[in-house]
Backbone as XML, in Angstrom:
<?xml version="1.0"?>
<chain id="A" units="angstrom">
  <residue number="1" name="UNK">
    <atom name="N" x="-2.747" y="13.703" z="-8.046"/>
    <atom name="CA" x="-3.292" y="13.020" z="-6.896"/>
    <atom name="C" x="-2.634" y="11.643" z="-6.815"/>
  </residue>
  <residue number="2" name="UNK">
    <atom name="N" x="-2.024" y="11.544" z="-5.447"/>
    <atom name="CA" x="-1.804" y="10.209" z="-5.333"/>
    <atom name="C" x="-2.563" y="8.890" z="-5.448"/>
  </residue>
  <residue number="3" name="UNK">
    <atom name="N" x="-1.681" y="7.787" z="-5.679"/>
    <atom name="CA" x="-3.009" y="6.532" z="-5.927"/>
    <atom name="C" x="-3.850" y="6.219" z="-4.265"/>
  </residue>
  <residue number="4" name="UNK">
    <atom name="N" x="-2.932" y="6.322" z="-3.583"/>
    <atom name="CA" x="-3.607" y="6.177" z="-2.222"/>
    <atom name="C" x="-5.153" y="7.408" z="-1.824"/>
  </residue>
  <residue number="5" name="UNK">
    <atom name="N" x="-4.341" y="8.845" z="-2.445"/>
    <atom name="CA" x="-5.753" y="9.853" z="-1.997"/>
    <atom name="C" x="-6.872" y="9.691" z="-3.242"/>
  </residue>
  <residue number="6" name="UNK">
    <atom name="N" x="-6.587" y="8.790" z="-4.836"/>
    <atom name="CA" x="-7.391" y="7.778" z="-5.699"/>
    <atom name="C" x="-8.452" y="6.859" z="-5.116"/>
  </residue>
  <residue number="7" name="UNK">
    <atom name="N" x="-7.754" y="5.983" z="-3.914"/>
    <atom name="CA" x="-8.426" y="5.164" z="-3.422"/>
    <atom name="C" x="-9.153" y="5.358" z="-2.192"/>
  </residue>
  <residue number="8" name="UNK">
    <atom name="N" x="-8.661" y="6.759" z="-1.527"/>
    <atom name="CA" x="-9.630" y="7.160" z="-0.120"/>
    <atom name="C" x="-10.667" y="7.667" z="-0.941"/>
  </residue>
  <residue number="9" name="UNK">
    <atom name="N" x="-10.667" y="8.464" z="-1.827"/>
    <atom name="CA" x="-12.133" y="9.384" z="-2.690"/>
    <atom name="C" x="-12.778" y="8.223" z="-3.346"/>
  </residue>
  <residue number="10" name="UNK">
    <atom name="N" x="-12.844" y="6.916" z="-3.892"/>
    <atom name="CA" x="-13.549" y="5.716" z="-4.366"/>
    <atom name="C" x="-14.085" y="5.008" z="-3.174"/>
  </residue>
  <residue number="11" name="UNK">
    <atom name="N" x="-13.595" y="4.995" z="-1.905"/>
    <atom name="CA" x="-14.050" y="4.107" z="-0.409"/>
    <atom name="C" x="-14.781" y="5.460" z="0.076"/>
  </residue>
  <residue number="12" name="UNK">
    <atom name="N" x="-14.305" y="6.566" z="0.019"/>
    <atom name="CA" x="-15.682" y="7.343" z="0.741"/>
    <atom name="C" x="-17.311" y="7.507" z="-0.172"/>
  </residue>
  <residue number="13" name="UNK">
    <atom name="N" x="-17.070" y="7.340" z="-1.574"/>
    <atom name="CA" x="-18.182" y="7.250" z="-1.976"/>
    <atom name="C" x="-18.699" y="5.706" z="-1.773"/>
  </residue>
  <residue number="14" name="UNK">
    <atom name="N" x="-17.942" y="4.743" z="-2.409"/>
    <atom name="CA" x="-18.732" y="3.538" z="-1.693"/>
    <atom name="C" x="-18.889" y="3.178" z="-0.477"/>
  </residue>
  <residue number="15" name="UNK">
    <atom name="N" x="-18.391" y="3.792" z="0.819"/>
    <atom name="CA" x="-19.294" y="3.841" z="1.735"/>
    <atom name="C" x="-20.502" y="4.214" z="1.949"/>
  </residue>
  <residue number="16" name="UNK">
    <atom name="N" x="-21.065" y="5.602" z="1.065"/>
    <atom name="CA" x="-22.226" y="6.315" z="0.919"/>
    <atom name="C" x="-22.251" y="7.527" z="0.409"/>
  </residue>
  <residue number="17" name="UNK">
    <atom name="N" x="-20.767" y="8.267" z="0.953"/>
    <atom name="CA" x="-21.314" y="9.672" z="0.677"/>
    <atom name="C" x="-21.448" y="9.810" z="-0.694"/>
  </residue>
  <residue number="18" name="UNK">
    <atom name="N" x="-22.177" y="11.325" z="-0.632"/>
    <atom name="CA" x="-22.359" y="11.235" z="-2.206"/>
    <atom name="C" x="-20.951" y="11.832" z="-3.015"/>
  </residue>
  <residue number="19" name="UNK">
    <atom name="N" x="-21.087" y="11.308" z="-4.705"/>
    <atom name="CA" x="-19.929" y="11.587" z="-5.200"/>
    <atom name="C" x="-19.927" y="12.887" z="-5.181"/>
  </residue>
  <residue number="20" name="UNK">
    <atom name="N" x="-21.007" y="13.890" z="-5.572"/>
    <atom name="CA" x="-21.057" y="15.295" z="-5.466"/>
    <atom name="C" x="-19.886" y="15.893" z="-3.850"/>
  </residue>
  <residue number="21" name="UNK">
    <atom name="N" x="-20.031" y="15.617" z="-3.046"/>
    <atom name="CA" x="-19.619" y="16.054" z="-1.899"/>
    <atom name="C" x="-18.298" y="15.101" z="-1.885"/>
  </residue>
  <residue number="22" name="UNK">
    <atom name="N" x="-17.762" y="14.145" z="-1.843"/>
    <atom name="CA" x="-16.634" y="13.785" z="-2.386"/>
    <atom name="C" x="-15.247" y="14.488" z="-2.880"/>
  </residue>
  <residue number="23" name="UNK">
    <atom name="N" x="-16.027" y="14.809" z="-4.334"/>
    <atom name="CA" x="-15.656" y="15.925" z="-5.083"/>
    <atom name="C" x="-15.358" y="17.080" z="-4.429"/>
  </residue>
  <residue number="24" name="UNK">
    <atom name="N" x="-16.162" y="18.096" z="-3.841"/>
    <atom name="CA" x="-15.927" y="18.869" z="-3.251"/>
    <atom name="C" x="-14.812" y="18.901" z="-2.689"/>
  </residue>
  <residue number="25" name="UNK">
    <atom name="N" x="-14.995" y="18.093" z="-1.330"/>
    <atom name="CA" x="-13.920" y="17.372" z="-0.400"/>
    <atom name="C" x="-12.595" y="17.675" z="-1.421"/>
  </residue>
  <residue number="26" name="UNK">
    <atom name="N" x="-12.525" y="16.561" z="-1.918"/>
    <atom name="CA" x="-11.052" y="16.725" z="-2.572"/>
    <atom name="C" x="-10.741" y="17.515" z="-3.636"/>
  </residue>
  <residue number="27" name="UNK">
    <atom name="N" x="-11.702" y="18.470" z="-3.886"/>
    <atom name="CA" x="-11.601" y="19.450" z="-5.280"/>
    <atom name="C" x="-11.300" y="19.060" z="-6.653"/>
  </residue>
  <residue number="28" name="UNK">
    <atom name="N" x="-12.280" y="18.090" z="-6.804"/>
    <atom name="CA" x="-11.970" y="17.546" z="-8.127"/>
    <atom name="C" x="-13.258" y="17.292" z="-8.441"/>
  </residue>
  <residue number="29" name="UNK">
    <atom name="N" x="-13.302" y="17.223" z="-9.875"/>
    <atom name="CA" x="-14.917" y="17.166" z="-10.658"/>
    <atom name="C" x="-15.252" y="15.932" z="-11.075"/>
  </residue>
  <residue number="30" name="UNK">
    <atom name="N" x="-16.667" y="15.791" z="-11.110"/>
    <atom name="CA" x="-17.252" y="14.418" z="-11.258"/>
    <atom name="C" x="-16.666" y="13.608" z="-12.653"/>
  </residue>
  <residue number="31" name="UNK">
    <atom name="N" x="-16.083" y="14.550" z="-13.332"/>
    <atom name="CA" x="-15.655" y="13.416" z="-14.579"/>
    <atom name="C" x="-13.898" y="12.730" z="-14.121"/>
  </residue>
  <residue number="32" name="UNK">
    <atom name="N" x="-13.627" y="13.700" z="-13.352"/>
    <atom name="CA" x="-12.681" y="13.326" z="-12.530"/>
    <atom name="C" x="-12.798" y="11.717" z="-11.474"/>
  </residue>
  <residue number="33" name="UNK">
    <atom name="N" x="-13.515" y="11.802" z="-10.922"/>
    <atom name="CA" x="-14.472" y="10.989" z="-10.229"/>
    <atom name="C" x="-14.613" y="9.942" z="-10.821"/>
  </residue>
  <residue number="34" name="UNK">
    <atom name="N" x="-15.225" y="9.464" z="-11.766"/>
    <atom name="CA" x="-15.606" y="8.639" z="-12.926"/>
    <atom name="C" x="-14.449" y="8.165" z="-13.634"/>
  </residue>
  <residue number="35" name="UNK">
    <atom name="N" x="-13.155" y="8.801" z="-14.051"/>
    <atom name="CA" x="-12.264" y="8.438" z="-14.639"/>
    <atom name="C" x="-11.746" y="7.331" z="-13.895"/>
  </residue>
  <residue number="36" name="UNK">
    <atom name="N" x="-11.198" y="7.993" z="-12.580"/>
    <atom name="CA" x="-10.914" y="6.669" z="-10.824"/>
    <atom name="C" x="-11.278" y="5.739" z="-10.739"/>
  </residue>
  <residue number="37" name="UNK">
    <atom name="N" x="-12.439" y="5.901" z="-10.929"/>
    <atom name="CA" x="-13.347" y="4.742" z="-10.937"/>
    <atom name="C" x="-13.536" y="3.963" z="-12.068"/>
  </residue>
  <residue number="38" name="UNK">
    <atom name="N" x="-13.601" y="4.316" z="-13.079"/>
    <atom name="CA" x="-13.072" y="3.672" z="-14.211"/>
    <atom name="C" x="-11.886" y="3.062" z="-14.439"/>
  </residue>
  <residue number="39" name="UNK">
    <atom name="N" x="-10.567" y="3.600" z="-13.980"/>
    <atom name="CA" x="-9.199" y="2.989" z="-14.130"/>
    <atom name="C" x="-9.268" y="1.777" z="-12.751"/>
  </residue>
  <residue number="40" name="UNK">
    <atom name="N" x="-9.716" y="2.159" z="-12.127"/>
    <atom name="CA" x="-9.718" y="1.042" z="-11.066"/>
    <atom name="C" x="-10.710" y="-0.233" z="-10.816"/>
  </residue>
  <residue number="41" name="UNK">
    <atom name="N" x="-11.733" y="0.138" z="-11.769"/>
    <atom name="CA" x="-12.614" y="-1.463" z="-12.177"/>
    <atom name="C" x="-12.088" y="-1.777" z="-12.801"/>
  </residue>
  <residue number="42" name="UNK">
    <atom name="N" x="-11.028" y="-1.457" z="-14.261"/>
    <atom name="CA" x="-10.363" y="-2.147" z="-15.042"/>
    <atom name="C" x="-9.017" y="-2.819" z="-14.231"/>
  </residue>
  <residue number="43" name="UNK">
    <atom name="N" x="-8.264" y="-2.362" z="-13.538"/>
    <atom name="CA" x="-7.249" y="-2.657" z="-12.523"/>
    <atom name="C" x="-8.045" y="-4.217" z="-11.956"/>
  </residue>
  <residue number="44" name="UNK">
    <atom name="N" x="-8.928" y="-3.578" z="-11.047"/>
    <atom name="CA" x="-9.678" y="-4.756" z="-10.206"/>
    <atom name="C" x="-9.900" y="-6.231" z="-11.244"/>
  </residue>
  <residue number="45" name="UNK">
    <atom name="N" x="-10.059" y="-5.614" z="-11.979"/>
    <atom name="CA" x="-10.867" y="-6.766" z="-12.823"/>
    <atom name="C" x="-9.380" y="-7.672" z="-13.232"/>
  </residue>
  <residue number="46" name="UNK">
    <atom name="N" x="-8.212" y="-7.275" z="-13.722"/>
    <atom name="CA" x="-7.012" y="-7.953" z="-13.836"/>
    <atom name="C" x="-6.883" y="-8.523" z="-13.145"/>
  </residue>
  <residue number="47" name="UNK">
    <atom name="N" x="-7.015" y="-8.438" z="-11.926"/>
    <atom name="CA" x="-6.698" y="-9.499" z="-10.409"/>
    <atom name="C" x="-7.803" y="-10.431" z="-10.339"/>
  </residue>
  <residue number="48" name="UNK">
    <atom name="N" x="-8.885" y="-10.480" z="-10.488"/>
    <atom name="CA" x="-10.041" y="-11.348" z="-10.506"/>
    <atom name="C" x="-9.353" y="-12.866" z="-10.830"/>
  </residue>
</chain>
């Protein structure tokens, strides 16, 4: 998965939807999900 389709599946859940349906969407599993989101608060946090 690209970093860009990384960062549309992290902005559609923090818009609201749920991560369950997310997932779906892009066929990938919640630990999947969590990893993204994990590499990218650590990312974020470097730029702070």
């Amino acid at each position: 998965m690209s970093e860009s389709q990384t960062i549309a599946v992290l902005k559609e859940a923090k818009a609201g939807m749920m991560v369950k349906d997310v997932c779906r969407k892009y066929g990938i599993s919640s630990a999947t999900y969590y990893k993204f989101q994990k590499k990218r608060s650590k990312l974020t946090a470097l730029f702070i």
